[in-house]
NUTOR-287285 format. One line per 8 residues: their letters; for each residue y, x, z of N, C-alpha, C, O. Coordinates in steps of 0.1 Angstrom, whole numbers, plus 5000, padded with zeros to 4 digits. Layout:
NUTOR-287285
a) Y X Z Y X Z Y X Z Y X Z  ...
END
This chain:
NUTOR-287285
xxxxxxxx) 8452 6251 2021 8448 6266 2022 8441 6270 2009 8444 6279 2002  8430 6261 2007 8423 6262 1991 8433 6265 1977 8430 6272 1967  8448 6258 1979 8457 6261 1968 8461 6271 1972 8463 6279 1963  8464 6277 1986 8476 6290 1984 8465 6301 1981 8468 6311 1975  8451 6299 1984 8437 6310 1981 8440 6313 1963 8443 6324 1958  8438 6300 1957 8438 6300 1943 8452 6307 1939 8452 6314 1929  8463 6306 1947 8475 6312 1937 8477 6323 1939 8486 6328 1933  8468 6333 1951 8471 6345 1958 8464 6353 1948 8469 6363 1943
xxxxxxxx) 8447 6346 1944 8441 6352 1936 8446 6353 1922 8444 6364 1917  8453 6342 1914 8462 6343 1901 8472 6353 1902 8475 6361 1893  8478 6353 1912 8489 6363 1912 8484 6375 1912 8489 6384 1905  8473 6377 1918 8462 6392 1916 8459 6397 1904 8461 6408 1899  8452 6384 1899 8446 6389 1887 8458 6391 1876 8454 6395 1865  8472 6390 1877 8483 6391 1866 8486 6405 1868 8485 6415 1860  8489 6405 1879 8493 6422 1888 8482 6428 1875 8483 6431 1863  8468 6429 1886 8459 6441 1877 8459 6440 1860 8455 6449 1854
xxxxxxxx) 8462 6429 1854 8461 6427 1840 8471 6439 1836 8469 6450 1831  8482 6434 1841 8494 6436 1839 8495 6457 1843 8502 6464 1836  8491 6460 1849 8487 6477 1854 8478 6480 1845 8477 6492 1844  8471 6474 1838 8460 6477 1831 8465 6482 1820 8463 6493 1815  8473 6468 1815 8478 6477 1800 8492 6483 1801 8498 6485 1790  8497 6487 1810 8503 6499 1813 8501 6511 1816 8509 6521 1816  8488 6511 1818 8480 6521 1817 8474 6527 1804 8473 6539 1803  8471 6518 1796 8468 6518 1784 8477 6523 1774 8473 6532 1766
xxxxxxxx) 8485 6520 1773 8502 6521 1770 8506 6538 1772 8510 6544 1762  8504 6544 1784 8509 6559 1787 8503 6565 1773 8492 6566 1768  8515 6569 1771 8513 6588 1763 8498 6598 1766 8492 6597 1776  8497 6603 1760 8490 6614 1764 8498 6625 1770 8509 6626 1765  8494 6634 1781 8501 6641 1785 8500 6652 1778 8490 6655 1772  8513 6662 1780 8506 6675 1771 8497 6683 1776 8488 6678 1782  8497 6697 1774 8484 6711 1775 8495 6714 1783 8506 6710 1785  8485 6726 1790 8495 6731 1799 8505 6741 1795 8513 6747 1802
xxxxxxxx) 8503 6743 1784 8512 6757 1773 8523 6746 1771 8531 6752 1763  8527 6736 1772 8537 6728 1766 8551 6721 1772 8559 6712 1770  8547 6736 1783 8562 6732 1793 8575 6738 1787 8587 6737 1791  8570 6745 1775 8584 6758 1770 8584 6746 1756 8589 6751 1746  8579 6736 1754 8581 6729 1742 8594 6717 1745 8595 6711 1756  8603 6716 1733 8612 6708 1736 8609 6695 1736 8616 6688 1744  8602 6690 1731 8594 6677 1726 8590 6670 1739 8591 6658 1740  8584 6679 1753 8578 6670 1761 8583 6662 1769 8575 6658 1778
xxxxxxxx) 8597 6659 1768 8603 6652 1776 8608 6636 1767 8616 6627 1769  8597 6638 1755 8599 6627 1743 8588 6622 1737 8586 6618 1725  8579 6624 1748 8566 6619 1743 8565 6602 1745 8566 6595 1755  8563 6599 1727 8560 6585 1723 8553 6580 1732 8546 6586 1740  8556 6563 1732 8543 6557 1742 8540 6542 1732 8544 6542 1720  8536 6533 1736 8529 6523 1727 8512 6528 1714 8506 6537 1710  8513 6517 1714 8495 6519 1701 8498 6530 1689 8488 6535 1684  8508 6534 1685 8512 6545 1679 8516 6558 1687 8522 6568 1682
xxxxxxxx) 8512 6558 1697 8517 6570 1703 8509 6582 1696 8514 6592 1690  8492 6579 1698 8488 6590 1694 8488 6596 1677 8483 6608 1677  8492 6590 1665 8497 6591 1655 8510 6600 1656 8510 6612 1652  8522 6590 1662 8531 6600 1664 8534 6615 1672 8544 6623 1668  8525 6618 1681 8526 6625 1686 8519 6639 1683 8521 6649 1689  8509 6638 1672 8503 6641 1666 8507 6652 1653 8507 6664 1650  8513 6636 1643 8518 6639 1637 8534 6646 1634 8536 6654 1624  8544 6642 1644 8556 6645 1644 8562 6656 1652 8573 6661 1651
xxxxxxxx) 8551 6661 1662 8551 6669 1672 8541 6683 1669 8544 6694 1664  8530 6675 1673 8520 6690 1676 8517 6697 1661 8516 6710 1660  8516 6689 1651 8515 6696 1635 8526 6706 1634 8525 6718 1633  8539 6697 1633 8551 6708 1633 8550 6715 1639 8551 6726 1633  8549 6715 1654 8553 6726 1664 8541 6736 1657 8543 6749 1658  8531 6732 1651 8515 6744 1651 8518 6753 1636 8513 6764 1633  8530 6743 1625 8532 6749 1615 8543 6758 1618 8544 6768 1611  8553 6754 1629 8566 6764 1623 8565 6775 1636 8573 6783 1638
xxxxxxxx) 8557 6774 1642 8552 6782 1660 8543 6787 1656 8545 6799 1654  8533 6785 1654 8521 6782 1655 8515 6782 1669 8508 6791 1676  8521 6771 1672 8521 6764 1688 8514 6751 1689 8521 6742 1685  8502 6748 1694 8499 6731 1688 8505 6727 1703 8497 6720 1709  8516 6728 1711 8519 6716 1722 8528 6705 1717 8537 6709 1708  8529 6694 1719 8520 6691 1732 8504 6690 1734 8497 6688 1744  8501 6692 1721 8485 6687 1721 8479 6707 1725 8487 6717 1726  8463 6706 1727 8459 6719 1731 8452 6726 1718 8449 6738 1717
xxxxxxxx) 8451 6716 1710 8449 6729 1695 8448 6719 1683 8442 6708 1684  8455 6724 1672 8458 6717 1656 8450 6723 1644 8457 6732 1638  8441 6721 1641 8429 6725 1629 8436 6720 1617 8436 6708 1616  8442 6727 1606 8445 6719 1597 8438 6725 1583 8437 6736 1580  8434 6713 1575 8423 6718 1564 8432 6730 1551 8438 6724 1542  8432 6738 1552 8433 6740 1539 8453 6750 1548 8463 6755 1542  8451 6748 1560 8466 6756 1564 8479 6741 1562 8490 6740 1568  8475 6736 1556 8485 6724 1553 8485 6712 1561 8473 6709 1562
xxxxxxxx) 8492 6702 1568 8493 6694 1573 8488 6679 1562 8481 6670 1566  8493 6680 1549 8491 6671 1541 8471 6671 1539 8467 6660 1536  8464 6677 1539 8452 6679 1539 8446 6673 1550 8453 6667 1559  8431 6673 1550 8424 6667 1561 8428 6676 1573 8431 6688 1570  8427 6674 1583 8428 6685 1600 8426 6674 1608 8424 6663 1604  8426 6679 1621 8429 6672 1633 8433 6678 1642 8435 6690 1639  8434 6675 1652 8443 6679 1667 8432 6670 1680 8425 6660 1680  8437 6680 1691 8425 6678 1701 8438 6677 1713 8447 6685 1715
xxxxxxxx) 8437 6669 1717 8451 6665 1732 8443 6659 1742 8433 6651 1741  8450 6666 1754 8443 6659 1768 8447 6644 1768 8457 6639 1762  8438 6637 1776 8437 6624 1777 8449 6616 1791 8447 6617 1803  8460 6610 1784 8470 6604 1797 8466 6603 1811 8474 6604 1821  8456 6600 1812 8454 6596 1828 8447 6611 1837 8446 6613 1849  8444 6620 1825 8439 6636 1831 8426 6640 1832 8418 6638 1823  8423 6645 1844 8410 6649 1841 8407 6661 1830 8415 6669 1824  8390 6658 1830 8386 6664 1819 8382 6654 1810 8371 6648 1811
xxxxxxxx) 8390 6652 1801 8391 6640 1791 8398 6647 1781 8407 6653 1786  8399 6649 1768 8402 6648 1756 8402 6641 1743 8391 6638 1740  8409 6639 1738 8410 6630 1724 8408 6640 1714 8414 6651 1715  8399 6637 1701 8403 6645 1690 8410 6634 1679 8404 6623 1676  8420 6636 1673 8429 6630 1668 8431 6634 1652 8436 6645 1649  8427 6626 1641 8428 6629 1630 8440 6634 1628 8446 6634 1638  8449 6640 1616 8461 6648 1615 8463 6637 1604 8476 6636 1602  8458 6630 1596 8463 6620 1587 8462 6606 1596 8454 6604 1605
xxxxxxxx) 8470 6599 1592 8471 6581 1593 8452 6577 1594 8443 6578 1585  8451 6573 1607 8440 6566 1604 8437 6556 1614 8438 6559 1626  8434 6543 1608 8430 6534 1617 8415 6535 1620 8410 6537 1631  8412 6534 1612 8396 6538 1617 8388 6524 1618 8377 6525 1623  8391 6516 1616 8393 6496 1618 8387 6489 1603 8386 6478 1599  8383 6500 1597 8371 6494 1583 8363 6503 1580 8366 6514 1583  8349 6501 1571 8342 6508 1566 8348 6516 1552 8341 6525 1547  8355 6514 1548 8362 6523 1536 8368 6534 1540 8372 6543 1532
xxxxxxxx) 8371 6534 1554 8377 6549 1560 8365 6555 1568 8359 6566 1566  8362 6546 1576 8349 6556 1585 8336 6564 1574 8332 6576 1575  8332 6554 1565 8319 6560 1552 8324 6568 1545 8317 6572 1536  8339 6574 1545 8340 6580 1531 8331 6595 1534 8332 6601 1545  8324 6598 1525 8322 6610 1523 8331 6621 1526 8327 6630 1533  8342 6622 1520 8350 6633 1520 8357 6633 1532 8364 6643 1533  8357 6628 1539 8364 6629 1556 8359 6637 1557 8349 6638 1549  8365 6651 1571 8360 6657 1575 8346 6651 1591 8343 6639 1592
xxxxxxxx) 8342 6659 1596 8330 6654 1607 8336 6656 1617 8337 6666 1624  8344 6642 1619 8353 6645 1636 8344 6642 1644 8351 6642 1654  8326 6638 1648 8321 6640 1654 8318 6653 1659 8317 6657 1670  8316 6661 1644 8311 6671 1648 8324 6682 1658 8323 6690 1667  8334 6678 1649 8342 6686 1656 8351 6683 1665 8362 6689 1667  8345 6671 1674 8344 6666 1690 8337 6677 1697 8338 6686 1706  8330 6674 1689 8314 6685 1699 8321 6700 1694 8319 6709 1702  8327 6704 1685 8328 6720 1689 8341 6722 1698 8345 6734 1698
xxxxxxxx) 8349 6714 1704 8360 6710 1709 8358 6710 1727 8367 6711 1734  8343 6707 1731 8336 6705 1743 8339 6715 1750 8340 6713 1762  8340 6726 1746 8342 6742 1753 8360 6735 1760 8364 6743 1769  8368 6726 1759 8382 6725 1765 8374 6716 1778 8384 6714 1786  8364 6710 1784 8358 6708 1796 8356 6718 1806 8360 6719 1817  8350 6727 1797 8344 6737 1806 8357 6745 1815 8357 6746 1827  8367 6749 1804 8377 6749 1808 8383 6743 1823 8386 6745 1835  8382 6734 1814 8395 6724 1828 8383 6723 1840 8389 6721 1851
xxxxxxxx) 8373 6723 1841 8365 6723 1855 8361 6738 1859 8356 6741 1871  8363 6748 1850 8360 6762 1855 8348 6765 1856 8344 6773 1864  8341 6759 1849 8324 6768 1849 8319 6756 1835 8324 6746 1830  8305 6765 1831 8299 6759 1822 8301 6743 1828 8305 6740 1839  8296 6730 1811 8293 6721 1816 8280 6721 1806 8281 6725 1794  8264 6715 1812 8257 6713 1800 8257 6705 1790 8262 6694 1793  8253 6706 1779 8256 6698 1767 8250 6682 1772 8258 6673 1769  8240 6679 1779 8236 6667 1785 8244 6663 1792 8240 6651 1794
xxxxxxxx) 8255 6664 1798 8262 6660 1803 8276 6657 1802 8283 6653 1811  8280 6658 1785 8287 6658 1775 8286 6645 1765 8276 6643 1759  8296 6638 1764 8293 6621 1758 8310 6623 1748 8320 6627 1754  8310 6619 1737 8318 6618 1728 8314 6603 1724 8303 6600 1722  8328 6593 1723 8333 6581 1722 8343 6577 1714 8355 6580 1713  8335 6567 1707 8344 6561 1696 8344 6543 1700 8335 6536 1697  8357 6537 1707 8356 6527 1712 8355 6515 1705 8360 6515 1694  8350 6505 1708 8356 6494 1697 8364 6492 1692 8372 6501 1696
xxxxxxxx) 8372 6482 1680 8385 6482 1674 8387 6472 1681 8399 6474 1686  8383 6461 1686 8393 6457 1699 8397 6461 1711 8407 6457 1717  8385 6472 1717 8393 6475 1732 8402 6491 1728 8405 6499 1737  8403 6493 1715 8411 6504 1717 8424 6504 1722 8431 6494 1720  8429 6517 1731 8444 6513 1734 8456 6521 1722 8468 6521 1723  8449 6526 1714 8458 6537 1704 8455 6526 1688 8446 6517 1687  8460 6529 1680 8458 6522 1664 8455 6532 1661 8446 6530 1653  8456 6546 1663 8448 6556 1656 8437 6565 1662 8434 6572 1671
xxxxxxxx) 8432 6561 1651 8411 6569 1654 8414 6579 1660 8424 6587 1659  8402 6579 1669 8404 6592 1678 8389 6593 1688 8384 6584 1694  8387 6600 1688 8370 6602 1701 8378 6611 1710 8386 6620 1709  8371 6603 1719 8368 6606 1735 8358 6617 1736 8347 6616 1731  8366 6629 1745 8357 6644 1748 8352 6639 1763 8361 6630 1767  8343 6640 1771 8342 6638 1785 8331 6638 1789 8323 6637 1780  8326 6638 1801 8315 6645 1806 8312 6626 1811 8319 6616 1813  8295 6630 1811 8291 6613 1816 8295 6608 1825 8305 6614 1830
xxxxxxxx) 8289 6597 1830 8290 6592 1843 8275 6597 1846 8266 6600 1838  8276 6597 1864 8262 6606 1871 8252 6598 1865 8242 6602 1858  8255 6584 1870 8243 6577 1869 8238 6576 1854 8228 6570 1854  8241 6579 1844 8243 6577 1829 8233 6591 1826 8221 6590 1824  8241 6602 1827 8235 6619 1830 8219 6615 1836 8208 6619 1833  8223 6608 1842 8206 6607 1852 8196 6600 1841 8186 6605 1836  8201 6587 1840 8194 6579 1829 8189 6584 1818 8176 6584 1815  8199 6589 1809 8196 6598 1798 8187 6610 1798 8180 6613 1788
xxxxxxxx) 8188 6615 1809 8179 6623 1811 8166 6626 1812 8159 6636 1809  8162 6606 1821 8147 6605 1825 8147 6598 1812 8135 6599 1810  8150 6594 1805 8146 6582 1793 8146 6593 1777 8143 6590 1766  8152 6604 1781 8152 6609 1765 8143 6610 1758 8145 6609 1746  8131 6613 1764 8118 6615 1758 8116 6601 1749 8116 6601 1737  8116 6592 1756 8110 6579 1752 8124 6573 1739 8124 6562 1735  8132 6581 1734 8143 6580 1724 8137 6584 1712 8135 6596 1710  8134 6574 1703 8127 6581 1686 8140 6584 1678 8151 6583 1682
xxxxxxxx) 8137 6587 1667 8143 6588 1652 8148 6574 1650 8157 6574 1641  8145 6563 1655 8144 6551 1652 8155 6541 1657 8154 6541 1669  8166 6531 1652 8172 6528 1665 8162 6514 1673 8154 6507 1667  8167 6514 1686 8160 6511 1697 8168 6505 1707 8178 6512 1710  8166 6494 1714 8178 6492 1724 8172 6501 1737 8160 6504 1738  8181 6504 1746 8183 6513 1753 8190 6506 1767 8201 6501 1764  8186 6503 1782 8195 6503 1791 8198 6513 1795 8191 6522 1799  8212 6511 1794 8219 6525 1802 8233 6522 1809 8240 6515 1801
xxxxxxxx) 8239 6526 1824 8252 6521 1824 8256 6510 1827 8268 6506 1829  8245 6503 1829 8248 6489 1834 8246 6480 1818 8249 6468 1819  8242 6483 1805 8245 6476 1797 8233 6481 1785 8232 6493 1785  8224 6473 1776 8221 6474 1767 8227 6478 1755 8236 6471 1751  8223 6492 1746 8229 6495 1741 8215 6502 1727 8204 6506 1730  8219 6503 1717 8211 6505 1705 8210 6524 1706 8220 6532 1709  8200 6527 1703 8198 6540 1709 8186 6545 1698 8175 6540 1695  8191 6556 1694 8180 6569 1682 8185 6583 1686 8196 6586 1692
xxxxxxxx) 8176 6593 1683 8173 6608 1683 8180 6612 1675 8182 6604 1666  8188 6625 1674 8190 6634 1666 8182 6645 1667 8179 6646 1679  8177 6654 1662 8172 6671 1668 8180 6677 1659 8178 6678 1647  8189 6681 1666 8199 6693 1660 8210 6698 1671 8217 6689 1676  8211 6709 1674 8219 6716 1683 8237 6711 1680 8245 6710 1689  8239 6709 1669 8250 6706 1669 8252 6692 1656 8243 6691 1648  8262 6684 1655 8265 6674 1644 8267 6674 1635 8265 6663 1629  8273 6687 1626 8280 6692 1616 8267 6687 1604 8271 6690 1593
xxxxxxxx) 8255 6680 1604 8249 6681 1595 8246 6663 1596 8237 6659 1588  8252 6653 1603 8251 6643 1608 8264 6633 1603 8276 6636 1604  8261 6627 1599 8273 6614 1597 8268 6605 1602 8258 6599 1598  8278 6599 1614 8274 6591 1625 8271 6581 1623 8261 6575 1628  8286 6572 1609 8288 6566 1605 8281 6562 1598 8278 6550 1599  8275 6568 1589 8267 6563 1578 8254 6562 1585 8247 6553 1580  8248 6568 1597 8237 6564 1608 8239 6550 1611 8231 6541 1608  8251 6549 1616 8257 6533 1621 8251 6522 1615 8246 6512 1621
xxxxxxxx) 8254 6526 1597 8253 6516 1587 8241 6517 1585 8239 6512 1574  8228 6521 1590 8215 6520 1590 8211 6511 1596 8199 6508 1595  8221 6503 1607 8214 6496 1615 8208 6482 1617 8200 6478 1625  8216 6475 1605 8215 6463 1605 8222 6462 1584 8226 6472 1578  8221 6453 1580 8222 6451 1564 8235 6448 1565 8241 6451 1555  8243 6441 1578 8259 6439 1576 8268 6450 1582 8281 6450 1580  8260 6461 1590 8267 6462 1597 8279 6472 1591 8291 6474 1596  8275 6478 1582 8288 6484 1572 8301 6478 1571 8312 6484 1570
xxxxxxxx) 8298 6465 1569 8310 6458 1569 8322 6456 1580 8334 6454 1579  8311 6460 1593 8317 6454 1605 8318 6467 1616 8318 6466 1628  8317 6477 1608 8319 6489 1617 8327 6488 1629 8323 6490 1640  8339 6484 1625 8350 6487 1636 8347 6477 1648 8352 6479 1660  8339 6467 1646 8331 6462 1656 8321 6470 1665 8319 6465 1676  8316 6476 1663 8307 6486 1673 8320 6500 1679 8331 6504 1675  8309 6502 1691 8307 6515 1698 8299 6523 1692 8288 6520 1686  8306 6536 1695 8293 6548 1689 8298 6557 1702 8309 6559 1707
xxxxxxxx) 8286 6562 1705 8285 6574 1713 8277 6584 1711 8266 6579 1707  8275 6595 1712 8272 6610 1710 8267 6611 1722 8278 6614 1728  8258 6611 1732 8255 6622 1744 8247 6635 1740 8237 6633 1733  8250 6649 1745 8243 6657 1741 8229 6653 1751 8227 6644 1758  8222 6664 1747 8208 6659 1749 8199 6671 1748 8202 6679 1739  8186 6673 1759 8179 6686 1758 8166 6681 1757 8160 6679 1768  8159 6678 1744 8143 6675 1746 8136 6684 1748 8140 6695 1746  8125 6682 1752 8113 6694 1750 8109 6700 1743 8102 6710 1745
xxxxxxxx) 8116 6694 1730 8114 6698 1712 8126 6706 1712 8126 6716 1704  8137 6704 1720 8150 6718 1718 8162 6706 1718 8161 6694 1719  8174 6714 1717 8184 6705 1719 8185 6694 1708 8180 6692 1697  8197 6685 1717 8193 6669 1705 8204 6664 1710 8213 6671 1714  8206 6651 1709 8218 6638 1711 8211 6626 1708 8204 6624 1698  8214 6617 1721 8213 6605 1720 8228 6598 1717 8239 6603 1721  8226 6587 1708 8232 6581 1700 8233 6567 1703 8225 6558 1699  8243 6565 1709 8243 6552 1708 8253 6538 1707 8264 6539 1711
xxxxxxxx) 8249 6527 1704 8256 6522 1700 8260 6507 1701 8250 6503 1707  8266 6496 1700 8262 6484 1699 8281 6472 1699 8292 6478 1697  8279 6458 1702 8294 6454 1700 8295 6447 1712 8301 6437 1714  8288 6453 1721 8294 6449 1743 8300 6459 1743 8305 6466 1734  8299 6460 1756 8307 6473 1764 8311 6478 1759 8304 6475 1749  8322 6490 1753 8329 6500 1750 8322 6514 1755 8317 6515 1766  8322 6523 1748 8309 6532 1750 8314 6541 1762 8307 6545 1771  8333 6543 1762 8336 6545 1768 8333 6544 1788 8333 6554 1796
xxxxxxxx) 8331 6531 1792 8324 6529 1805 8314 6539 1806 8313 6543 1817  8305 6545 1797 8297 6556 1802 8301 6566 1806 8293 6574 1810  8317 6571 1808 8319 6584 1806 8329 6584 1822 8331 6574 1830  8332 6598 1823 8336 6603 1834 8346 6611 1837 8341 6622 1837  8360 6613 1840 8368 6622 1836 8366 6634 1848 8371 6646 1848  8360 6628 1859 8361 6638 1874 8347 6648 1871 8343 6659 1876  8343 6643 1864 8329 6654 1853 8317 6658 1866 8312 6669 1867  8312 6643 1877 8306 6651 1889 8292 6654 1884 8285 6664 1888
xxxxxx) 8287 6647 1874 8271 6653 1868 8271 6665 1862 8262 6669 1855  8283 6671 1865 8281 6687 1858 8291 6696 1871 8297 6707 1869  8292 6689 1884 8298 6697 1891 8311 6694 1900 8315 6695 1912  8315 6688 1886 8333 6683 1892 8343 6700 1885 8341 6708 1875  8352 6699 1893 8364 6709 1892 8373 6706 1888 8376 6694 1891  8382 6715 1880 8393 6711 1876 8406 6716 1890 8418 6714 1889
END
């Protein structure tokens, strides 16, 4: 009985492995404007999806339409696709989840791409991207309740960089909320989520004046080298000093597990 226990549970754990990265694997789905697009019955799937779909799809369709589906909107620097831009697409499994998706090739998997200077601030323009939540659940969501995600470079399921739009998890929203005060200028480890995580202040309403990355590389004397090893996360944040973001970061968990696609610390909907 002890052997058929053990081979019921192996056969289990293959099953869920195995749904796991098939899950991982799915396309992003398109916007909802992207039913009259010819493309959406040819949406890429594998670790290149979001590259291709990006690039070969929503750019074109945004340059010769000026239509960004399948994705829900295409920023391109300078009007040109060859320039810096990005693209903002709902997230495969749904919800209120979005990706912001660089418009150039990027792995995002070394410090010579994440520090450059001249990148544009896809944090920041995560965060002006947050108004497609409010949307999809139908009423405000507050900025505290708002978490932008850059996963590790091992548990990503895409090869190309991209943050996660998405509203916390409750218990996370709650945490953050009683502990923000006690968050300096300084990094600091932080429980939250079930997980220890490196944690500093911003005071500023919005990111645009913030490089996350180059924050990152403050944290440690190597850690520049080993970026693509950490999580970074953005939660917005309301101190008593005025709005803020906690920040945080570390190479466990995936920053992602903080977050929530059913968005209930701001209500739910959708």
């Amino acid at each position: 009985m002890i052997d058929n226990l053990r081979r019921i549970l192996i056969i289990g754990v293959a099953i869920a492995a195995a749904y796991s990265g098939a899950v991982a694997a799915r396309p992003p789905k398109s916007s909802s404007s992207s039913a009259e697009s010819p493309s959406d019955s040819t949406l890429p799937s594998g670790r290149g999806a979001l590259r291709q779909i990006v690039q070969n799809q929503c750019v074109i369709n945004w340059e010769q339409h000026h239509d960004p589906s399948p994705c829900e909107r295409v920023v391109l620097s300078g009007g040109k696709a060859s320039d810096s831009g990005y693209a903002v697409l709902a997230d495969p499994d749904g919800g209120a989840h979005y990706l912001l998706v660089p418009t150039q090739t990027m792995a995002g998997l070394d410090s010579s791409e994440l520090l450059d200077p001249d990148l544009p601030n896809y944090f920041a323009e995560a965060w002006h991207a947050r108004d497609l939540l409010a949307k999809f659940v139908g009423h405000d969501v507050p900025r505290n309740a708002i978490g932008l995600v850059v996963n590790t470079a091992q548990s990503r399921a895409y090869d190309q960089f991209h943050i996660h739009i998405e509203c916390l998890r409750q218990d996370v929203y709650d945490s953050l909320r009683q502990s923000a005060e006690q968050v300096l200028s300084v990094w600091a480890p932080l429980a939250v989520g079930g997980a220890t995580f490196q944690a500093r202040k911003i005071a500023a309403d919005g990111l645009d004046g913030s490089n996350l990355y180059e924050l990152l590389a403050t944290l440690r004397p190597d850690t520049a080298r080993h970026i693509g090893d950490y999580t970074l996360v953005a939660a917005g944040a309301q101190f008593k000093s005025g709005p803020g973001f906690i920040i945080l970061t570390g190479t466990g968990p995936p920053g992602e597990i903080l977050l929530d696609s059913a968005c209930a610390a701001a209500g739910g909907g959708g």
